[in-house]
ZADO-1210 file (C-alpha; in nm, 4 decimals, padded with zeros to 6 digits):
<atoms>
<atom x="-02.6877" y="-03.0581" z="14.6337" code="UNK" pos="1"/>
<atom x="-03.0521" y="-03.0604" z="14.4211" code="UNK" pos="2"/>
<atom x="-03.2074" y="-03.1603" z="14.7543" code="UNK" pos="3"/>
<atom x="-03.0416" y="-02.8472" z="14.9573" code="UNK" pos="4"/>
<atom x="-03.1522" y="-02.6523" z="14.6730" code="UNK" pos="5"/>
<atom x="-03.5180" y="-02.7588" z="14.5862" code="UNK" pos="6"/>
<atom x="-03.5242" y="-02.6555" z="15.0005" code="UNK" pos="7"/>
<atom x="-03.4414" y="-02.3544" z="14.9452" code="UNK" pos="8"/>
<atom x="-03.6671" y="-02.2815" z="14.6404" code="UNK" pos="9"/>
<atom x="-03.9573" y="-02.4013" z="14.8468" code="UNK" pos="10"/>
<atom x="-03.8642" y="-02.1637" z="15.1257" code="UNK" pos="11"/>
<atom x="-03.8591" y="-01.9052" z="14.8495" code="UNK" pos="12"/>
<atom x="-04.1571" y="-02.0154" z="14.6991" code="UNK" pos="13"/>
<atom x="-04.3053" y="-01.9782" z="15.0887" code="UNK" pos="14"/>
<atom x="-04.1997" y="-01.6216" z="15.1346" code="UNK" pos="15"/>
<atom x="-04.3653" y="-01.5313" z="14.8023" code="UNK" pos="16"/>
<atom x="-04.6965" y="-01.6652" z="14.8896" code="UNK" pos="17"/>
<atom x="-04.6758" y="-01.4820" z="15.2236" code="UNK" pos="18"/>
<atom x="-04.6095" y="-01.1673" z="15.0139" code="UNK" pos="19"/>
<atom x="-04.8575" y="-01.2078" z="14.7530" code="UNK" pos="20"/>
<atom x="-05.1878" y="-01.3413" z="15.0455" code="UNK" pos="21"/>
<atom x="-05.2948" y="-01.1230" z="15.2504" code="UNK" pos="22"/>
<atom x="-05.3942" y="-01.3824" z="15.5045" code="UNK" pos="23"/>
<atom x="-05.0698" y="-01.5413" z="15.5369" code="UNK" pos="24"/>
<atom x="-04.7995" y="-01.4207" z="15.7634" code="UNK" pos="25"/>
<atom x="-04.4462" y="-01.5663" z="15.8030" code="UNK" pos="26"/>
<atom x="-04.2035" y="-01.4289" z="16.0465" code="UNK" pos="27"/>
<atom x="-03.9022" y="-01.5136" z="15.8764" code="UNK" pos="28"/>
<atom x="-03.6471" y="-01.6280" z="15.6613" code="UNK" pos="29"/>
<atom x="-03.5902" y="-01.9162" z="15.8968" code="UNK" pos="30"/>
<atom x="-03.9423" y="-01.9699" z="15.9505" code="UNK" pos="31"/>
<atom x="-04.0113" y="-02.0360" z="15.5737" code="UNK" pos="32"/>
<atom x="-03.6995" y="-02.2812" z="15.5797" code="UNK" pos="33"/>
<atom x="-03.8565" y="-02.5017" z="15.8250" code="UNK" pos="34"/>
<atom x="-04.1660" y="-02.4676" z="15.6556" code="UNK" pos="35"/>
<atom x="-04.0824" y="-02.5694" z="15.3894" code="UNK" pos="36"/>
<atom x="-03.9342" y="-02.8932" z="15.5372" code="UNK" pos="37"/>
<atom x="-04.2184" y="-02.9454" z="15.7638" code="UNK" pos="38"/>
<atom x="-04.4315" y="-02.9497" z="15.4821" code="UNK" pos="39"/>
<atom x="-04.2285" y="-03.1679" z="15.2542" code="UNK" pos="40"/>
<atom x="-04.2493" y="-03.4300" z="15.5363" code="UNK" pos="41"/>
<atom x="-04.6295" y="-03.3978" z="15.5761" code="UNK" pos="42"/>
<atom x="-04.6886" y="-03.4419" z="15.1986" code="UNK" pos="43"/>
<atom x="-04.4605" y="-03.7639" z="15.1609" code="UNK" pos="44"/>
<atom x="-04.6083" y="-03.8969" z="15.4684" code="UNK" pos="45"/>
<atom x="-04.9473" y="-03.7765" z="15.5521" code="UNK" pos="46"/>
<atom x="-05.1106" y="-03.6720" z="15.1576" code="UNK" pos="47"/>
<atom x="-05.0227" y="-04.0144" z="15.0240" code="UNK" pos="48"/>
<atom x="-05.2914" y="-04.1286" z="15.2804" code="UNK" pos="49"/>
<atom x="-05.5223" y="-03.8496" z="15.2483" code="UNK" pos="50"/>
<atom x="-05.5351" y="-03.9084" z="14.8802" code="UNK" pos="51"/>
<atom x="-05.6254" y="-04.2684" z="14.8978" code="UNK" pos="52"/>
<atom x="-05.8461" y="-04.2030" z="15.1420" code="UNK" pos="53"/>
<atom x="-06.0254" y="-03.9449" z="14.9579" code="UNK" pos="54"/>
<atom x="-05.9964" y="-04.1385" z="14.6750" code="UNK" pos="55"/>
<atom x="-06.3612" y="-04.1738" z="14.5695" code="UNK" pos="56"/>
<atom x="-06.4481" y="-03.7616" z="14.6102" code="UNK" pos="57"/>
<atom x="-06.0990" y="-03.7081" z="14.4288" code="UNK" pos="58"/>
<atom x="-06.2294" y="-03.9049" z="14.1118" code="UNK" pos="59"/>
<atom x="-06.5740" y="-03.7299" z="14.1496" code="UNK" pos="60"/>
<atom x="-06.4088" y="-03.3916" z="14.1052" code="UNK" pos="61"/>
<atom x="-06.1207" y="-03.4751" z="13.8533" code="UNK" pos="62"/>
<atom x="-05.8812" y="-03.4066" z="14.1091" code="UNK" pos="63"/>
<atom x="-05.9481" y="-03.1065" z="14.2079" code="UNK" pos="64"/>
<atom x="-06.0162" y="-03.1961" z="14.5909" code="UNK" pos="65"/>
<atom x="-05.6300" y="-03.2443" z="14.6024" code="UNK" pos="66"/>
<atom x="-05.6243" y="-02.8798" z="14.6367" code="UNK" pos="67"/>
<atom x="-05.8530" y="-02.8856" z="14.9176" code="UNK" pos="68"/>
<atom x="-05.6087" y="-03.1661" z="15.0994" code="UNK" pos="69"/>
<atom x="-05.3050" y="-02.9240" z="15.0304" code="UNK" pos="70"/>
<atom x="-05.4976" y="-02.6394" z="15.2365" code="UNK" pos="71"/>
<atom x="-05.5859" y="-02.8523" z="15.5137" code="UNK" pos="72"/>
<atom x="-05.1963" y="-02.9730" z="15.5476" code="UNK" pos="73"/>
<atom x="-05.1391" y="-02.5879" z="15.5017" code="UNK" pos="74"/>
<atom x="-05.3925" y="-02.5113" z="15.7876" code="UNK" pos="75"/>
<atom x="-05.2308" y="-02.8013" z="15.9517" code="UNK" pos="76"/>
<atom x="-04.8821" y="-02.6293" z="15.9478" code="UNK" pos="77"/>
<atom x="-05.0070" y="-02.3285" z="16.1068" code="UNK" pos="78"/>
<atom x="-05.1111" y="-02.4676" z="16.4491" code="UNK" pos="79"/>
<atom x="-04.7433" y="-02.6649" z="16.4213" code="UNK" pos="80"/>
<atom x="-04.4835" y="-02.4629" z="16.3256" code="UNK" pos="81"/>
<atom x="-04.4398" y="-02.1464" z="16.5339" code="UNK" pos="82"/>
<atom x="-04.4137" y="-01.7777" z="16.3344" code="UNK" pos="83"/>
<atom x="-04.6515" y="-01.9236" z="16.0538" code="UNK" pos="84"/>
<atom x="-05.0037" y="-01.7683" z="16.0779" code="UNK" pos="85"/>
<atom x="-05.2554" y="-01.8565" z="15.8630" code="UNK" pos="86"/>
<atom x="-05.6089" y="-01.6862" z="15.8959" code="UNK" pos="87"/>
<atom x="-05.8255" y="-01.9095" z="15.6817" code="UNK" pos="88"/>
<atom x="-05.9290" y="-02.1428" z="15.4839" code="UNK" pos="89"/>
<atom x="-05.9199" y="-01.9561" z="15.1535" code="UNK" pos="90"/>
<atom x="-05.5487" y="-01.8154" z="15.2255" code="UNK" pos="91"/>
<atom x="-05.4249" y="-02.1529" z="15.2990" code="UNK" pos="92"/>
<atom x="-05.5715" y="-02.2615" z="14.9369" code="UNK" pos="93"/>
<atom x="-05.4391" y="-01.9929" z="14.7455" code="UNK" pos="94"/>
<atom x="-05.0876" y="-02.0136" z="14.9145" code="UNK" pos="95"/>
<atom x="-05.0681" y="-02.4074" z="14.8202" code="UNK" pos="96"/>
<atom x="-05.1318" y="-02.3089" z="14.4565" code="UNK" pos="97"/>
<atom x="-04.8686" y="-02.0630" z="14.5013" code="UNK" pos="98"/>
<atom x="-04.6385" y="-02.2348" z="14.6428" code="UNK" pos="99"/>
<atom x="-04.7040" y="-02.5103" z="14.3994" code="UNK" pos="100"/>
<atom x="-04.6767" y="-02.2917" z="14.0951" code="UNK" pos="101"/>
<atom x="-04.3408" y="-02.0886" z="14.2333" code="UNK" pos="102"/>
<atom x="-04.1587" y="-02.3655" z="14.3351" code="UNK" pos="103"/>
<atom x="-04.1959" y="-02.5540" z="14.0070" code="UNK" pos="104"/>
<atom x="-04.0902" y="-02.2541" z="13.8188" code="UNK" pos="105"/>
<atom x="-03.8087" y="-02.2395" z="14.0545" code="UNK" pos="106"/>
<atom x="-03.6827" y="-02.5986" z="13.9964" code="UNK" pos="107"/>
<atom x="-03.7421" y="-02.6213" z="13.6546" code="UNK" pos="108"/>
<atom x="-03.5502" y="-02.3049" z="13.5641" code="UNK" pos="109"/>
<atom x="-03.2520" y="-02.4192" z="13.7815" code="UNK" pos="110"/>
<atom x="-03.2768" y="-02.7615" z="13.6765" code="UNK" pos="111"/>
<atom x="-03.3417" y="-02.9473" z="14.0245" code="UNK" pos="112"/>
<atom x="-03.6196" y="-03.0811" z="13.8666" code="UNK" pos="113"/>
<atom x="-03.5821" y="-03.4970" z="13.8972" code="UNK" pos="114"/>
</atoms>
Protein backbone atom coordinates (compact mmCIF):
# COMPACT_ATOMS: atom_id res chain seq x y z
CA UNK A 1 0.00 0.00 0.00
CA UNK A 2 3.04 2.77 0.93
CA UNK A 3 4.50 1.81 -2.46
CA UNK A 4 1.02 2.53 -4.47
CA UNK A 5 0.94 5.57 -2.50
CA UNK A 6 4.52 7.15 -2.56
CA UNK A 7 3.45 6.59 -6.66
CA UNK A 8 0.97 8.56 -6.47
CA UNK A 9 2.58 11.41 -4.41
CA UNK A 10 5.33 11.48 -6.97
CA UNK A 11 2.81 11.81 -9.76
CA UNK A 12 1.43 14.63 -7.65
CA UNK A 13 4.58 16.01 -6.91
CA UNK A 14 5.05 15.85 -11.06
CA UNK A 15 1.93 17.76 -11.87
CA UNK A 16 2.99 20.49 -9.41
CA UNK A 17 6.28 21.09 -10.94
CA UNK A 18 4.60 21.24 -14.36
CA UNK A 19 2.33 23.92 -12.80
CA UNK A 20 4.77 25.90 -11.01
CA UNK A 21 7.82 25.82 -14.46
CA UNK A 22 7.03 27.39 -17.11
CA UNK A 23 9.16 25.17 -19.28
CA UNK A 24 7.65 22.01 -18.33
CA UNK A 25 4.56 20.62 -19.90
CA UNK A 26 2.73 17.37 -18.96
CA UNK A 27 -0.26 16.20 -20.79
CA UNK A 28 -1.85 14.41 -18.15
CA UNK A 29 -2.84 12.80 -15.17
CA UNK A 30 -1.71 9.54 -16.66
CA UNK A 31 1.27 10.97 -18.09
CA UNK A 32 2.63 12.12 -14.64
CA UNK A 33 1.79 8.48 -13.31
CA UNK A 34 4.12 6.91 -15.65
CA UNK A 35 6.46 9.50 -15.03
CA UNK A 36 6.76 9.14 -12.10
CA UNK A 37 7.51 5.37 -12.43
CA UNK A 38 9.77 5.86 -15.28
CA UNK A 39 11.74 7.98 -13.26
CA UNK A 40 11.82 5.94 -10.11
CA UNK A 41 13.32 3.15 -12.32
CA UNK A 42 15.99 5.44 -13.86
CA UNK A 43 17.14 6.70 -10.41
CA UNK A 44 17.47 3.11 -8.78
CA UNK A 45 19.11 1.93 -11.84
CA UNK A 46 20.85 4.50 -13.84
CA UNK A 47 21.87 7.53 -10.83
CA UNK A 48 23.51 4.90 -8.66
CA UNK A 49 26.01 4.73 -11.63
CA UNK A 50 26.05 8.25 -12.54
CA UNK A 51 26.93 9.11 -9.02
CA UNK A 52 29.88 6.87 -8.76
CA UNK A 53 30.89 7.81 -11.82
CA UNK A 54 30.83 11.38 -11.11
CA UNK A 55 32.14 10.70 -8.00
CA UNK A 56 35.28 12.88 -8.02
CA UNK A 57 33.29 16.33 -9.44
CA UNK A 58 30.47 15.33 -6.82
CA UNK A 59 33.07 15.66 -3.86
CA UNK A 60 34.56 18.82 -5.55
CA UNK A 61 31.20 20.55 -5.30
CA UNK A 62 29.79 19.11 -1.94
CA UNK A 63 27.25 17.41 -3.76
CA UNK A 64 25.75 19.71 -5.46
CA UNK A 65 26.42 18.16 -9.08
CA UNK A 66 23.75 15.55 -7.96
CA UNK A 67 21.36 18.14 -8.96
CA UNK A 68 22.84 18.47 -12.25
CA UNK A 69 22.55 14.36 -12.71
CA UNK A 70 18.76 14.67 -11.63
CA UNK A 71 18.21 17.22 -14.67
CA UNK A 72 19.93 15.21 -17.12
CA UNK A 73 17.67 11.96 -16.07
CA UNK A 74 14.84 14.68 -16.21
CA UNK A 75 15.99 15.75 -19.77
CA UNK A 76 16.40 12.11 -20.28
CA UNK A 77 12.65 11.42 -19.55
CA UNK A 78 11.52 13.86 -21.98
CA UNK A 79 12.83 12.27 -25.23
CA UNK A 80 11.29 8.78 -23.52
CA UNK A 81 8.13 9.13 -22.25
CA UNK A 82 5.56 10.56 -24.67
CA UNK A 83 3.24 13.84 -23.43
CA UNK A 84 6.30 15.03 -21.22
CA UNK A 85 7.98 18.14 -22.78
CA UNK A 86 10.71 19.63 -21.33
CA UNK A 87 12.30 22.82 -23.00
CA UNK A 88 15.61 23.10 -21.20
CA UNK A 89 18.10 22.60 -19.20
CA UNK A 90 17.21 25.04 -16.44
CA UNK A 91 13.39 23.73 -16.29
CA UNK A 92 14.50 20.25 -15.97
CA UNK A 93 16.71 21.47 -12.80
CA UNK A 94 14.21 23.37 -11.14
CA UNK A 95 11.46 20.64 -11.65
CA UNK A 96 13.91 17.89 -9.96
CA UNK A 97 14.17 20.20 -6.93
CA UNK A 98 10.55 20.38 -7.05
CA UNK A 99 9.72 17.31 -7.37
CA UNK A 100 12.23 16.43 -4.75
CA UNK A 101 10.97 18.92 -2.24
CA UNK A 102 6.96 18.06 -2.94
CA UNK A 103 7.21 14.60 -2.83
CA UNK A 104 9.05 14.49 0.49
CA UNK A 105 6.55 16.76 1.99
CA UNK A 106 4.04 14.48 0.58
CA UNK A 107 5.41 11.26 2.18
CA UNK A 108 6.39 12.56 5.25
CA UNK A 109 3.01 14.13 6.06
CA UNK A 110 1.21 10.85 5.11
CA UNK A 111 3.69 8.77 6.68
CA UNK A 112 4.98 6.60 3.58
CA UNK A 113 8.13 7.71 4.50
CA UNK A 114 10.44 4.27 5.12
Amino acid sequence: MKLILRWVFNALAIIIGAYLISGISVAGIWTALILAVFLGLVNAVLKPILVIVTLPINILTLGLFTFVINALLILFAGTIVKGFDVDGFLPALLFGFIISVVSYILNTLFGTKK
